[in-house]
C-alpha positions in Angstrom: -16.7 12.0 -12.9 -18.2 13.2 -10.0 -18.0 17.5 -9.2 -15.7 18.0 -6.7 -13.2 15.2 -7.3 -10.3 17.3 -8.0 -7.5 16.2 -4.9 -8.3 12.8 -6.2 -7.8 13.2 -9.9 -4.3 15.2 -8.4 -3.0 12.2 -7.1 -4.2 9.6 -9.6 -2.8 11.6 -12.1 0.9 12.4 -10.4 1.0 8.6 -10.3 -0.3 7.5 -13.4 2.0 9.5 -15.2 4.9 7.1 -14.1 3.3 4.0 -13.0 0.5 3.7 -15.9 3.4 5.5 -18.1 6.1 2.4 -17.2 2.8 0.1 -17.8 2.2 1.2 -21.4 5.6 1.5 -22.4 6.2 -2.5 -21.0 3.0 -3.4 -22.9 5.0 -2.0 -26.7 7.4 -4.9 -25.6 7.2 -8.6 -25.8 6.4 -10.5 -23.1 9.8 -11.0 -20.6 10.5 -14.2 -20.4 12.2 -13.7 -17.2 8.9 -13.3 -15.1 5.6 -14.9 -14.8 2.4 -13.0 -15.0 -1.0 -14.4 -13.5 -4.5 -12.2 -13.4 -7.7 -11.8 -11.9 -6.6 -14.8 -9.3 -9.6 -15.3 -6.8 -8.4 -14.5 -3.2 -11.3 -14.2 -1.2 -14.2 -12.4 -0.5 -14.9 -8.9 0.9 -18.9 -9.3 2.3 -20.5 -10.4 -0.9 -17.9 -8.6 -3.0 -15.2 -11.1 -4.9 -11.4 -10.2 -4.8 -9.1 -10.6 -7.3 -5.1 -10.1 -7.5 -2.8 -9.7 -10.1 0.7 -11.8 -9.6 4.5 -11.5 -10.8 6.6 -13.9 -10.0 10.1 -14.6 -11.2 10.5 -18.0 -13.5 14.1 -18.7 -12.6 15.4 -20.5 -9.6 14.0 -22.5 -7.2 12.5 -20.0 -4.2 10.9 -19.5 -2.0 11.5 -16.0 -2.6 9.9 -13.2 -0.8 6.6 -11.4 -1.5 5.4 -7.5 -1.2 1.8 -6.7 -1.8 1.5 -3.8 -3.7 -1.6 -1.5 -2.7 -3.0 0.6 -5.2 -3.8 4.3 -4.8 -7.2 6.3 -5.3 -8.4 7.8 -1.9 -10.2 4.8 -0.8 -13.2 6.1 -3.2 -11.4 4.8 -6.8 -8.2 2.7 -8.6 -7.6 -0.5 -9.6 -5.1 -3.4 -9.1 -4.1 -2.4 -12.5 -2.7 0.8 -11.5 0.4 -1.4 -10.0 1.4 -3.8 -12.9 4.1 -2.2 -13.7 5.3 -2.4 -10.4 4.6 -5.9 -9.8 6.9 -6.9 -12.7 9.8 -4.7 -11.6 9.5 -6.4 -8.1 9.3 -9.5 -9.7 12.7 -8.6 -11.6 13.8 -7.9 -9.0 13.7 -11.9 -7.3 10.3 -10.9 -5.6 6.8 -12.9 -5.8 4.5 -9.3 -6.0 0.6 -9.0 -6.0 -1.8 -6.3 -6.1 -5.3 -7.1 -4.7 -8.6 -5.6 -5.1 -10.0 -4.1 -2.3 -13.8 -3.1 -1.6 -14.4 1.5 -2.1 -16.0 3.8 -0.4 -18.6 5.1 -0.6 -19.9 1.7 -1.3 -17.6 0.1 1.4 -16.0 1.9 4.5 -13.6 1.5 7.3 -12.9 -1.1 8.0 -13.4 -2.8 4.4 -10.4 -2.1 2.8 -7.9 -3.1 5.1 -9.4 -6.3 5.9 -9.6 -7.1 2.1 -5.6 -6.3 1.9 -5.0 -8.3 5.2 -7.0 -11.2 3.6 -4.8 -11.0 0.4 -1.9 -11.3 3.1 -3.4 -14.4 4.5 -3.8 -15.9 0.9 -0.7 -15.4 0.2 0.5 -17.3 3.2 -2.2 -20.2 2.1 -0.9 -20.8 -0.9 3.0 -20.6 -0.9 3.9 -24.1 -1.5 2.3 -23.3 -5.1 3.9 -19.5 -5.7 7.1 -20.3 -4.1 6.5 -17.6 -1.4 8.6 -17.6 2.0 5.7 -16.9 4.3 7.9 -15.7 6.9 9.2 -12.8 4.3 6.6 -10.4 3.1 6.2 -6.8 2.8 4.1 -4.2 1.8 4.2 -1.4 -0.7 1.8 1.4 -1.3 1.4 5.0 -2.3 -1.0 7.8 -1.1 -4.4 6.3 0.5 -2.0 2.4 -0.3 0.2 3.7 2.1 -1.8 4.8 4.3 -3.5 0.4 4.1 0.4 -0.7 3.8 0.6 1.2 6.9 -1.7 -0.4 8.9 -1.1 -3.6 7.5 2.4 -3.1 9.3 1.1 -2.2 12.6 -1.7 -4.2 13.3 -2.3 -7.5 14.9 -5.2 -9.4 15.1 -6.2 -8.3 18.3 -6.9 -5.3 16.9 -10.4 -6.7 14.9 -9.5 -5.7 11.6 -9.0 -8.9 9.9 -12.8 -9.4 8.7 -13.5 -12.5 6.9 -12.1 -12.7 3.3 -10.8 -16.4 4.2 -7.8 -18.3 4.9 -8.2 -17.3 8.6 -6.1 -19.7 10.1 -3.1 -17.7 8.7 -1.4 -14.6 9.7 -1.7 -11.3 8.1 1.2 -9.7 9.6 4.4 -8.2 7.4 8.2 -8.0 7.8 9.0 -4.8 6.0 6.8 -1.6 4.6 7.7 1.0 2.4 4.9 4.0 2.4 4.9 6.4 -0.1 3.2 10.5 1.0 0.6 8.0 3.1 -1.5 9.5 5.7 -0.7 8.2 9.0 -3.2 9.9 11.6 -6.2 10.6 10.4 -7.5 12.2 13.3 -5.3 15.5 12.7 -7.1 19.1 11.7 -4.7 18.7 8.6 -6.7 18.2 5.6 -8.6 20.5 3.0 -12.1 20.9 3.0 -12.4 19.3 -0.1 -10.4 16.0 1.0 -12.5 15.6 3.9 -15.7 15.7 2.1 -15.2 13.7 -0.8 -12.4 11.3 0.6 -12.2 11.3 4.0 -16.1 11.2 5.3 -17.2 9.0 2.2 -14.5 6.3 3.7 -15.2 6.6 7.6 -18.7 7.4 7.2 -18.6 11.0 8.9 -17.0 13.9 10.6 -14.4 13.6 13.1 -16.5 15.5 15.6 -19.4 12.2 14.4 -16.9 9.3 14.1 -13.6 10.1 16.2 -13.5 6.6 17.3 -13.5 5.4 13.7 -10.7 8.2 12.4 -8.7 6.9 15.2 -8.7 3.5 14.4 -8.1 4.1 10.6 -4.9 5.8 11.9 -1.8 3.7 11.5 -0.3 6.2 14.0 -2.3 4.3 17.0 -1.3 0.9 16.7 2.8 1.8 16.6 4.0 -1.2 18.7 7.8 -2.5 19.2 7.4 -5.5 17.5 6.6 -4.0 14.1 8.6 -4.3 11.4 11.0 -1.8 9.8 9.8 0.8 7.9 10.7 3.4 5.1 8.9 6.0 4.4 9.2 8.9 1.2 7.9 12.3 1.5 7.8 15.6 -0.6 8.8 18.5 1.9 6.0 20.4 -0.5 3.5 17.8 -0.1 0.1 20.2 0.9 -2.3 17.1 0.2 -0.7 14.8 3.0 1.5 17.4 4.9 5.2 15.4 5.2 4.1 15.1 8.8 2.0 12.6 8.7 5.4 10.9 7.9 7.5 12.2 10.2 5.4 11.8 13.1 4.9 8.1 12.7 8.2 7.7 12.0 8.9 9.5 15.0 6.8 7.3 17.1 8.2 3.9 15.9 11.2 5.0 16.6 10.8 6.0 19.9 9.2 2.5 20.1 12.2 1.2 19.3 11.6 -0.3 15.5 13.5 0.8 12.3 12.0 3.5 10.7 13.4 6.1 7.8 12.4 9.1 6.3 13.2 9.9 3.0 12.7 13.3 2.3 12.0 14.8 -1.2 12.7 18.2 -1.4 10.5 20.5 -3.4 8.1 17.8 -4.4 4.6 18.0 -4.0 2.5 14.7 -3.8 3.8 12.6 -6.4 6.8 13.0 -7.6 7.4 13.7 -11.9 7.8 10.3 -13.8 11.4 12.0 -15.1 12.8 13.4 -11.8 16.0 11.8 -10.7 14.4 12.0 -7.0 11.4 10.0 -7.7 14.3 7.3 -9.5 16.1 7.5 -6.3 13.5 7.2 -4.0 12.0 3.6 -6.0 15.9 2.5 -6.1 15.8 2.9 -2.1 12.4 1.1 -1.9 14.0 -2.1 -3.6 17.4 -2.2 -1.4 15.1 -1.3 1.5 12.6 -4.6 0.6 16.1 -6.5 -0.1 17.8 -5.7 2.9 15.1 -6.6 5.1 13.3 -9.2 3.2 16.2 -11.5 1.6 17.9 -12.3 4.7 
């Protein structure tokens, strides 16, 4: 592991501890027959880099049900898909189609790689609904840290904006209905963020300083592309959050509203970024994520 990497292994590890935990602890058990699991499916490509997803789907009833892509965390430099299993069979529970897709690291791959790898997994999923049972006009997007910050802008942007690269299937849209964003980022172009961040997240994924790349930090910030016909969000926050300060949520929140789209703040207080695998608040806050992707995705 590289010197330095601490904030990183901080954030893996507060989410890990319930999401890899919850993965474990479903692997003691047999299979549940009430949901279909499918890995390593081919979605596109990222440059000359292949993409995989994993997939949950329910097997009852007939669909089409609605989708979330879940977006793994890591700081843009690390994770896996694999990190969200777990998740993907709770959604799927839950009457949801859920993937998790790879997409390409820094400092290998930056901005604007990884967004266009997510939006392409978007785009897939739209391509190929007919065979998941997907309603393509009824996906969302979940993600957590650095995911939320991608879930973020996959909420946000259009493609005007030139982020949708060319992973395939680009005859389809990559927009969603509904995010949830877990302690995401949401301007990156704020003095807000430890020495340490910047230099082995931050300038690794945008390929510099602010003062050397401001255009690029601004247009990695979902903050800048807050438009009225985005779709509702939900975002949850620890109040003692001093890796991604709980205004990064706030403000965006702030500015969507004022844009006039649904937007909510949950805030967690005391909690620091992540939230303990056994705390009642972090149960709360997931419970909220679901009715959230219900309410706004099952209509």
């Amino acid at each position: 592991m590289p010197k330095g990497s601490s904030i990183g292994l901080r954030i893996a590890a507060a989410w890990a501890c319930w999401l890899l935990g919850w993965r474990i602890q479903a692997q003691e058990k047999p299979a549940d027959p009430a949901i279909r699991l499918e890995n390593d499916i081919v979605f596109g490509k990222g440059g000359d880099t292949e993409l995989k997803l994993d997939l949950a789907a329910p097997r009852e009833g007939e669909g089409p049900f609605p989708a979330i892509v879940c977006i793994h965390f890591g700081g843009w430099i690390r994770g896996e898909r694999q990190q969200m299993q777990a998740t993907l069979a709770a959604f799927a529970r839950r009457g949801f189609v859920a993937i998790s897709p790879d997409y390409r690291l820094a400092p290998r791959s930056r901005f604007p790689a990884p967004i266009e790898d997510c939006k392409a997994a978007v785009r897939w999923l739209r391509a190929n609904a007919e065979r998941y049972r997907v309603a393509p006009s009824r996906i969302g997007a979940f993600g957590v840290s650095s995911g939320g910050h991608l879930a973020c802008l996959l909420g946000v942007t259009r493609k005007e904006d030139g982020l949708e690269g060319n992973g395939g299937n680009a005859d389809r849209s990559s927009e969603v209905q509904a995010v949830v964003s877990f302690f995401a980022p949401t301007d990156l172009t704020r003095p807000v963020w430890s020495k340490e961040l910047r230099e082995k997240q931050l300038e690794p994924f945008l390929g510099g300083t602010l003062a050397e790349k401001a255009d690029t930090y601004r247009r990695a910030s979902p903050l800048a592309y807050v438009h009225k016909d985005a779709p509702p969000f939900l975002f949850v926050h620890g109040t003692a959050d001093t890796i991604v300060p709980i205004e990064q949520s706030e403000q965006m929140v702030e500015k969507l509203q004022k844009a006039g789209v649904s937007a909510r703040l949950i805030r967690i207080e005391k909690e620091g970024h992540g939230l303990n695998r056994t705390s009642s608040s972090l149960r709360k806050s997931l419970a909220d994520a679901v009715l959230f992707f219900d309410e706004n995705l099952k209509k």
